[in-house]
LOVEXGU-231450 format. One record per atom (N, C-alpha, C, O): z, x, y. Coordinates in steps of 0.001 Angstrom, whole numbers, padded with zeros to 6 digits, always signed. Atoms other than C-alpha are relative to their C-alpha. Example, Ala and Ser with C-alpha at 12.3 -4.5 7.8 and 13.67 -1.06 7.14 Angstrom:
2
+000000+000890-001190;+007800+012300-004500;+000000+000900+001200;+000665+001936+001181;-000060-000820-001190;+007140+013670-001060;+000730-000770+001090;+000899-000261+002198;
END
This chain:
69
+000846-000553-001044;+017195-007763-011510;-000893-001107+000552;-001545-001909-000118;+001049+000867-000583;+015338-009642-008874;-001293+000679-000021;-001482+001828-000419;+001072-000267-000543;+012024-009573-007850;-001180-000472+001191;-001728-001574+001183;+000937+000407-001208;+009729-009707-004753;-001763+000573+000252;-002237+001605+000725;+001255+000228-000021;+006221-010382-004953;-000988+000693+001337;-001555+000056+002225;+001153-000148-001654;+004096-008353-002124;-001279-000923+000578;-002204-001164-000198;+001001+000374-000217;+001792-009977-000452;-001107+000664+000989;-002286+000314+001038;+001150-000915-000333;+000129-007386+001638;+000447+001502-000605;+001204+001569-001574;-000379-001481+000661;+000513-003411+000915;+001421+000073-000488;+001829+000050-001649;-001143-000138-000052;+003817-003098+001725;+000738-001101+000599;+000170-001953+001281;-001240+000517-000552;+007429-004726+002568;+000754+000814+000704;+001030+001804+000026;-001059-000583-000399;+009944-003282+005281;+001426-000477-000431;+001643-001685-000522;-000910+000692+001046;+013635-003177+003432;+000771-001076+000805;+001218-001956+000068;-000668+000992-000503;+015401-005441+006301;-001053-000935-000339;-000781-002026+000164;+000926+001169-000131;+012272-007572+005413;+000281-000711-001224;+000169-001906-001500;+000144+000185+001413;+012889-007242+001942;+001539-000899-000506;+001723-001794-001331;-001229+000646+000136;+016540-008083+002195;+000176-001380+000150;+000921-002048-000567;-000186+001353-000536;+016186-011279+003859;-001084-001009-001314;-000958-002064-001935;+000917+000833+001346;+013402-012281+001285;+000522+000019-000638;+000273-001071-001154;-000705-000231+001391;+015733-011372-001624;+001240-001177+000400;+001684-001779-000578;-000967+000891-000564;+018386-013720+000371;+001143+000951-000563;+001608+000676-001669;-000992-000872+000153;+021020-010749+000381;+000629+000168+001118;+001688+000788+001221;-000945-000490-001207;+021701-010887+004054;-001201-001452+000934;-002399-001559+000674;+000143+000818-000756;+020990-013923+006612;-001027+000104+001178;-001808-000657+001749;+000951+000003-001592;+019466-012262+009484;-000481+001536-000093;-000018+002411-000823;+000518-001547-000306;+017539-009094+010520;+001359+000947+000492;+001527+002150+000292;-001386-000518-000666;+020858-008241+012130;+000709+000636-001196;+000922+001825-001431;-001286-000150+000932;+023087-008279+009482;-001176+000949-001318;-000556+001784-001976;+000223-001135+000512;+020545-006289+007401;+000119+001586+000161;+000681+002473-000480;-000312-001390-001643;+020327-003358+010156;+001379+000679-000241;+001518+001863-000550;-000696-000474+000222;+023738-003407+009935;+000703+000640-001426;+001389+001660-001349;-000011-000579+000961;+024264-002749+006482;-000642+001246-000706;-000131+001861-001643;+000768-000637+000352;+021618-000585+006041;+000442+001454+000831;+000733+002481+000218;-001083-001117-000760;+023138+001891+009002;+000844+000569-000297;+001154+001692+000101;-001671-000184-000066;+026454+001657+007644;-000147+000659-001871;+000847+000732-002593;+000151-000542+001316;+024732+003264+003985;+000729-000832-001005;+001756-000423-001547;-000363+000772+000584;+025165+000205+002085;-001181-000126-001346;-001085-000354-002551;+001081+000291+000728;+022048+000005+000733;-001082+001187-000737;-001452+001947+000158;+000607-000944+000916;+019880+002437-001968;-001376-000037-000635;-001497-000528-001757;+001418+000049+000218;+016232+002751-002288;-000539+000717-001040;-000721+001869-000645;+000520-000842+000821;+014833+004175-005286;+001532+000798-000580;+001565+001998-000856;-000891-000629+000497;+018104+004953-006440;+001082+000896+001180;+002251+001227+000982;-000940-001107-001018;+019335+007178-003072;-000118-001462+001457;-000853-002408+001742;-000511+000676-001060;+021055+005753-000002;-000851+000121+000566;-001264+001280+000531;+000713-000038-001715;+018644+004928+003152;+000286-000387+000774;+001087-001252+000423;-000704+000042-001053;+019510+004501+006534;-001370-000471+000885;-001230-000649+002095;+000911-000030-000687;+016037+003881+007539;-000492-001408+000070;-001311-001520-000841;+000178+001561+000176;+015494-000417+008195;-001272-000106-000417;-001675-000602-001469;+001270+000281+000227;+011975-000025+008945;-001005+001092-001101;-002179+001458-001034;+000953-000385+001655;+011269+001762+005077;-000628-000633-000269;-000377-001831-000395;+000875+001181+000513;+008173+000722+003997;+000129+000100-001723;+000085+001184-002304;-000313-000057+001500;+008779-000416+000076;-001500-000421-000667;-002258-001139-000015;+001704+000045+000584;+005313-000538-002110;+000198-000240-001396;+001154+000348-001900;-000328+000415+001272;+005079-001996-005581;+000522+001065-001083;-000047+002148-001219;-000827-001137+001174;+007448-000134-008532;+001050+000360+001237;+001977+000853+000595;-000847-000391-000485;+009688+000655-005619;+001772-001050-000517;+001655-001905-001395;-001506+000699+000183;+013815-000953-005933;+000550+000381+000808;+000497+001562+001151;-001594-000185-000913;+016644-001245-003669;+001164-000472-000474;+001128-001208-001460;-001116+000671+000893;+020160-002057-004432;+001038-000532+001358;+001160+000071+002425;-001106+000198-001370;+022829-003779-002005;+000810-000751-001056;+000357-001522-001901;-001081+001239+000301;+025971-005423-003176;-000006-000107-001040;+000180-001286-001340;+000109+000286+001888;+025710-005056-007104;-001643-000726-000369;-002077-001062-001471;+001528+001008+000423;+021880-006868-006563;-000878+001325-000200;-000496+002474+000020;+001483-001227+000780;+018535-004631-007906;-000955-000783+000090;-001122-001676-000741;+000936+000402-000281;+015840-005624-006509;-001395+000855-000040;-001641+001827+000673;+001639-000773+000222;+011887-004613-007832;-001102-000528+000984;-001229-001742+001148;+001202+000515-001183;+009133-005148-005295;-001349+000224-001239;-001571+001304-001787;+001355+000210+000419;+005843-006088-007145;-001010+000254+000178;-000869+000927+001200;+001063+000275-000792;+002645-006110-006396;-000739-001258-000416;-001728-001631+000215;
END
């Protein structure tokens, strides 16, 4: 499991993706995230601009990622 350090309240997950280095561009998060690739707290979201808050996780691609605070 990774992890990403907040530095203000919250992270949005295309924000979070690109910080985790799981996807290249805002683009190519978007699109994954649309296309129900990706799992927030355990359930699929579809929503880019989710805001994620420390103890939250996402999952893409076999990666597990914990957001901090």
């Amino acid at each position: 499991m990774d992890n990403i350090k907040l530095r203000e309240e919250y992270i949005k997950l295309g924000q979070a993706m690109k910080a985790a280095r799981l996807v290249s561009s805002g683009v190519e998060a978007k699109m994954m995230i649309l296309d129900g690739k990706v799992k927030v707290n355990g359930e699929v979201c579809l929503q880019r601009g989710k805001k994620l808050v420390g103890g939250d996780t996402f999952e893409f691609d076999g990666n597990l990622v914990k957001i901090e605070n």
